[in-house]
C-alpha positions, 0 to 999 in steps of 0.5 A, a space after each residue: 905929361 903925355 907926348 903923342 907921336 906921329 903914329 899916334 903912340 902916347 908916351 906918359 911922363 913925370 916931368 923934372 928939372 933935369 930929366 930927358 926923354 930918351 926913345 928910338 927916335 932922339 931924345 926930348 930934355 924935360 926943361 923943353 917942355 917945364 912952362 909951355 902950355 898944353 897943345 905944344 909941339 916939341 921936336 926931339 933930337 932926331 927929328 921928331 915931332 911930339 904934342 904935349 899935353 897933360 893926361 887925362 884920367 883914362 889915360 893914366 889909369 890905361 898906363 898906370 902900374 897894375 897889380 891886378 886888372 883894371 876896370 877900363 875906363 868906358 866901365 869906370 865911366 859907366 859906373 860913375 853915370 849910372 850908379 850916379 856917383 854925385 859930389 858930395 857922395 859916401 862911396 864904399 868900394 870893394 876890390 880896389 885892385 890897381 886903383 884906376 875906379 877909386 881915381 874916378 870915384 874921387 873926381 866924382 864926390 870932389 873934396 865935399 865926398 868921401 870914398 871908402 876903399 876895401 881891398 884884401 891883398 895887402 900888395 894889391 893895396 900898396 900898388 893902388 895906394 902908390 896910383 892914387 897918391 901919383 895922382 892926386 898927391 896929398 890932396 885926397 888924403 882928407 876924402 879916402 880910407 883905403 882899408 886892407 881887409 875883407 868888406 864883409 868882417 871889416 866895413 863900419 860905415 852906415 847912411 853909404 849912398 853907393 856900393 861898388 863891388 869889383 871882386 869875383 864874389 860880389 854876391 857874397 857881400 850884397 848883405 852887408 852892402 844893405 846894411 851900410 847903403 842908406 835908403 836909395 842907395 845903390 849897388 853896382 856890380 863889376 864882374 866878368 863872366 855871365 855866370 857871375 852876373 847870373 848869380 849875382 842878380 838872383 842874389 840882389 834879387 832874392 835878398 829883399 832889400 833891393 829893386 829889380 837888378 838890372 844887368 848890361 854891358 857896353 862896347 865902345 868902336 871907333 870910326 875911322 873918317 877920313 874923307 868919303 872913307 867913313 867906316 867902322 874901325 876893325 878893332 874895337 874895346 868888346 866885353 870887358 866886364 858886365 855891370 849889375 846894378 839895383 836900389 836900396 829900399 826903405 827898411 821893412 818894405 817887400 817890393 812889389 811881385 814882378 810881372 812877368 809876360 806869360 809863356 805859351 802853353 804848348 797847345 799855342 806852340 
């Protein structure tokens, strides 16, 4: 359950027969709350009002516990738009980090998919277990395998239709990556900086296996509109992490050489 104040501060809470919620502003008895539908206002004791309503996903994976980072969720998003995580997907996915990507990968292949999660650090591992269970509690254990090792020494799947790589090195998993992606499978890369993406993308390229690698980022700003006062919020979400996406060709086949606009010769400069 997630209730907003007036100021807009969101407070995420597991609700219990016997439970309150206590803050500054008074307390909130969970059983005010136990069968009301969302979009409820409740008053604590001192006064104050606060909506209730259950969390979104974005919202839960922003307040979740973290063991590493998480991937935000305008990039989680944006991974499971554009590398077209469909239902009924096999998804590999390598860094599970906190677990806030994996909850979005299993909403997208629904109950007909099935995600396969690779993270090294077993205490990273144990955290996203714990998030992922909290969330969907015993109903995703039929389409996830959280596996504790490296991808590289330890992936045996074949036929994947997706390949989701959010460690610091993703370019030393593209090989292995081609060997479980079925044909028009996709890579996509998450990492941080222009020098991993660089690399990343003269790897996918120079491998053979893949299309032309295409690499971007998204900024997200809000509006503050109030009236005539429309304007750009002062703050904004800016660079998170960059994405690096490609497509899986069939065996045996080198793709078409780049056409590339020629530069100037010096003569022209």
């Amino acid at each position: 359950m997630q209730l907003t104040d007036p100021k807009n501060k969101r407070h995420t809470i597991t609700l219990k027969e016997d439970g309150v919620f206590h803050t500054h502003k008074g307390a909130i008895p969970h059983s005010d709350l136990i069968g009301q539908p969302e979009g409820s206002v409740v008053r604590s004791s001192g006064g104050t009002q606060y909506l209730a309503f259950r969390h979104l996903l974005q919202d839960y994976t922003l307040a979740m516990p973290r063991g590493a980072a998480v991937i935000y969720p305008k990039d989680a998003s944006m991974i499971v738009g554009m590398a077209d995580i469909f239902p009924g997907a096999r998804v590999v996915e390598a860094g599970v980090g906190s677990g806030a990507l994996t909850c979005f990968l299993l909403r997208a292949v629904g109950p007909e998919g099935h995600v396969t999660s690779y993270e090294r650090r077993e205490d990273f591992a144990d955290v996203a277990r714990k998030n992922v269970e909290k969330f969907y509690g015993e109903s995703m254990e039929a389409n996830w395998r959280l596996v504790v090792g490296d991808l590289v020494a330890s992936i045996d799947e074949i036929d994947v239709d997706r390949v989701i790589l959010d460690m610091l090195a993703p370019w030393e998993c593209v090989d292995a990556a081609a060997k479980a992606l079925t044909p028009g499978g996709v890579i996509c890369c998450y990492v941080a900086t222009t020098t991993q993406m660089s690399k990343t993308v003269e790897v996918i390229r120079d491998h053979g296996c893949f299309t032309e690698p295409h690499a971007w980022e998204t900024l997200v700003r809000d509006w503050h509109v109030e009236g005539l006062a429309v304007r750009p919020d002062h703050r904004m979400i800016g660079h998170t992490g960059f994405l690096v996406t490609a497509r899986r060709m069939a065996d045996g086949v080198t793709p078409p050489p780049r056409r590339r606009r020629p530069k100037g010769t010096t003569e022209e400069l």
